[in-house]
N, CA, C and O atoms as a GROMACS GRO file, in nm:
protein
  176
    1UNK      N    1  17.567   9.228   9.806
    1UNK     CA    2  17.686   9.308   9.826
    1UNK      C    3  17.765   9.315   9.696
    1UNK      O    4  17.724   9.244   9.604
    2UNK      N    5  17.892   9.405   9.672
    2UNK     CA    6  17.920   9.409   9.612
    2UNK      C    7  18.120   9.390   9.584
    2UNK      O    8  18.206   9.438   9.509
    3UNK      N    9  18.113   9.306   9.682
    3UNK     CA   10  18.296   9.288   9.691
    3UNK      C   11  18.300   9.148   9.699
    3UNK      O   12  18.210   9.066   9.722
    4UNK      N   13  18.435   9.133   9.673
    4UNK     CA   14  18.473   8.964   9.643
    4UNK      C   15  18.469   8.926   9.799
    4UNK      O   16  18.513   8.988   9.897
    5UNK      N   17  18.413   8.821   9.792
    5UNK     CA   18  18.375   8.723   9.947
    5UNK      C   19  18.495   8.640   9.993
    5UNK      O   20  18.489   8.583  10.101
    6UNK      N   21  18.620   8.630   9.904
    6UNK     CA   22  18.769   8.596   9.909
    6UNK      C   23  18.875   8.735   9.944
    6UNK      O   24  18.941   8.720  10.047
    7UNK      N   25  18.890   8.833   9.888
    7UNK     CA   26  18.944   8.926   9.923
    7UNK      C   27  18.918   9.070   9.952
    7UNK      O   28  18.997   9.161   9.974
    8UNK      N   29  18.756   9.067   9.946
    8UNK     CA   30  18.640   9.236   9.990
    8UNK      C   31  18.695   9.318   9.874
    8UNK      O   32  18.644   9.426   9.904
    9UNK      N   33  18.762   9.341   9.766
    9UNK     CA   34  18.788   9.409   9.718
    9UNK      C   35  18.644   9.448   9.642
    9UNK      O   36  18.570   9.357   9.602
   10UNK      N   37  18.611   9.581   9.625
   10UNK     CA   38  18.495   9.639   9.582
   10UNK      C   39  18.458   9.604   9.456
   10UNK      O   40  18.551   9.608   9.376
   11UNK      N   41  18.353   9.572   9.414
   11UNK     CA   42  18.307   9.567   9.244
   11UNK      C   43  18.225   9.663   9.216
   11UNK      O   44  18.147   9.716   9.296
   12UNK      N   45  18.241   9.692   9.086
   12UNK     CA   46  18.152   9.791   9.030
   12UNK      C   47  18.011   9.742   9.038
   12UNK      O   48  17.967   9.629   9.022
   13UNK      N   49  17.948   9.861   9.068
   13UNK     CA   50  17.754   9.834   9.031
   13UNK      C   51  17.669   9.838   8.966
   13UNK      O   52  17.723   9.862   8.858
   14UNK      N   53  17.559   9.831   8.948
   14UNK     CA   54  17.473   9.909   8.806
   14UNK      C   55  17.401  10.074   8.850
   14UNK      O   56  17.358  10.155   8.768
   15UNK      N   57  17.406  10.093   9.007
   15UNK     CA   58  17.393  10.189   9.028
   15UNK      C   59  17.492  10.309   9.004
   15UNK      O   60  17.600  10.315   9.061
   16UNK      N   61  17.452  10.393   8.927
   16UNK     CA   62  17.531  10.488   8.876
   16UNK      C   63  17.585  10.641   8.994
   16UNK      O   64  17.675  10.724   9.000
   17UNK      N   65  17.455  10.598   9.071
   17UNK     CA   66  17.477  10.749   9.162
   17UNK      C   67  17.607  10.692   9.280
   17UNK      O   68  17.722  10.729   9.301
   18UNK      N   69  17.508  10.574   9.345
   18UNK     CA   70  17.637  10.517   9.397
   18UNK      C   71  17.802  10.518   9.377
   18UNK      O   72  17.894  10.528   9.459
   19UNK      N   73  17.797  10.501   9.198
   19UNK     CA   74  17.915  10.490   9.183
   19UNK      C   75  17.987  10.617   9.178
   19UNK      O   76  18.104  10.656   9.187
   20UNK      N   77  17.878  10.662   9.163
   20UNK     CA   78  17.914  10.889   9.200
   20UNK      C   79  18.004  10.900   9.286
   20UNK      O   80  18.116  10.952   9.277
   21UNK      N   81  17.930  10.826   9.410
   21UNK     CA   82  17.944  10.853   9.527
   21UNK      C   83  18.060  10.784   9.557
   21UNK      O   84  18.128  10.818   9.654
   22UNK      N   85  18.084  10.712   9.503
   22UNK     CA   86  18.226  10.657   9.548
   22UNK      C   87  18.333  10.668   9.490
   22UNK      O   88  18.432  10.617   9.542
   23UNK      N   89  18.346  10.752   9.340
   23UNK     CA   90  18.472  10.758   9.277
   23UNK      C   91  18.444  10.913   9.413
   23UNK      O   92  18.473  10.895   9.531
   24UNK      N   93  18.407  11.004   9.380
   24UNK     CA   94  18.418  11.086   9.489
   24UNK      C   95  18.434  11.055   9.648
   24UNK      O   96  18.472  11.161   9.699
   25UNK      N   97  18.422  10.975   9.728
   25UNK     CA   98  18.489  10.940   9.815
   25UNK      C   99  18.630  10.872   9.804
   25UNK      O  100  18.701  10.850   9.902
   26UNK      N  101  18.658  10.846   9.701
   26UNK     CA  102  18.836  10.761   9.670
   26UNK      C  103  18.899  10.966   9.655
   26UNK      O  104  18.976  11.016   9.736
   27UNK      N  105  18.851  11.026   9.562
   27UNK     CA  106  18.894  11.162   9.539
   27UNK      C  107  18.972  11.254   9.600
   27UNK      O  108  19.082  11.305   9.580
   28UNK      N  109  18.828  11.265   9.733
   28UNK     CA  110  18.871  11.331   9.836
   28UNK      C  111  19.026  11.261   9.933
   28UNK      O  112  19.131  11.312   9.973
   29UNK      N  113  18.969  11.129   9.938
   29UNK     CA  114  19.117  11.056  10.040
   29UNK      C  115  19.275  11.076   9.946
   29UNK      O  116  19.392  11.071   9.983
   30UNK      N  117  19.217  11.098   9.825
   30UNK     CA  118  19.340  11.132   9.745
   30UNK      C  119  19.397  11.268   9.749
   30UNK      O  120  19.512  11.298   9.718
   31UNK      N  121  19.256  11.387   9.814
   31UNK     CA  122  19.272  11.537   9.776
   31UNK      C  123  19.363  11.526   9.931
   31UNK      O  124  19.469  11.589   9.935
   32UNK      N  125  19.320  11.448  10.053
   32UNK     CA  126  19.347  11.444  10.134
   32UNK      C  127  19.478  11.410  10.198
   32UNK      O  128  19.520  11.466  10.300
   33UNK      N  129  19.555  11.298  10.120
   33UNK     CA  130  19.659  11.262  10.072
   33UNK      C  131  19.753  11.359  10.010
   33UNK      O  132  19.860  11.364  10.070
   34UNK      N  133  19.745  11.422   9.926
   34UNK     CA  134  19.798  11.517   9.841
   34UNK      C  135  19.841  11.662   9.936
   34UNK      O  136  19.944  11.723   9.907
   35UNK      N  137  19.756  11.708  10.045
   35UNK     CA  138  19.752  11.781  10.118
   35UNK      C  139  19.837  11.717  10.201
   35UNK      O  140  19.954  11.729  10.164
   36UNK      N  141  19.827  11.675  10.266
   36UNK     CA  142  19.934  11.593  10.361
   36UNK      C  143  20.075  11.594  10.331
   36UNK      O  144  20.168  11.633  10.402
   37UNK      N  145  20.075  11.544  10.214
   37UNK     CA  146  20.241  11.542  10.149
   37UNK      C  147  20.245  11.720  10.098
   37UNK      O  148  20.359  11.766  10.097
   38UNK      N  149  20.190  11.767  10.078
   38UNK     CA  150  20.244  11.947  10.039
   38UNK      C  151  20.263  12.015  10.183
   38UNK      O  152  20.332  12.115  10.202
   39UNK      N  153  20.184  11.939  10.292
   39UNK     CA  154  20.254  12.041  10.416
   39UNK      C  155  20.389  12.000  10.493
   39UNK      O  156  20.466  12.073  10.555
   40UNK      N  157  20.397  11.828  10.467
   40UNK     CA  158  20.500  11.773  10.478
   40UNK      C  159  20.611  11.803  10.435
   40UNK      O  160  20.713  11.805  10.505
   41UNK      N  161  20.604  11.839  10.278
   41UNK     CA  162  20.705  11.915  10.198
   41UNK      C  163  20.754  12.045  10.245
   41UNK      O  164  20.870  12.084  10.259
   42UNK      N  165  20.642  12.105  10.268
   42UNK     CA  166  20.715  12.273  10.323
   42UNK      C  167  20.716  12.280  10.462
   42UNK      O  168  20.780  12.376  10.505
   43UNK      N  169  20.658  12.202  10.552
   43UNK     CA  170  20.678  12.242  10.677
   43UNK      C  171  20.793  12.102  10.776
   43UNK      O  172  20.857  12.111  10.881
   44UNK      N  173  20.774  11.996  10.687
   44UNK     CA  174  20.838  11.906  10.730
   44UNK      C  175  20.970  11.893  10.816
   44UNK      O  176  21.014  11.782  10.845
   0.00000   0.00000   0.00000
């Protein structure tokens, strides 16, 4: 695995695609985030 066994926080890998795959899954929850607060803003 790849997270601390004291607090799960994620560590980096040597797999590169993986790590593709996961700055792009943090991305989206951020694109997702970002959307949230702009409809909040105008429709709030």
């Amino acid at each position: 695995t790849n997270s601390c066994p004291l607090c799960r926080h994620e560590l980096p890998t040597d797999d590169e695609d993986y790590e593709l795959f996961r700055k792009e899954k943090i991305r989206a929850v951020a694109r997702e985030k970002d959307l949230e607060a702009l409809h909040d803003s105008m429709y709030g």
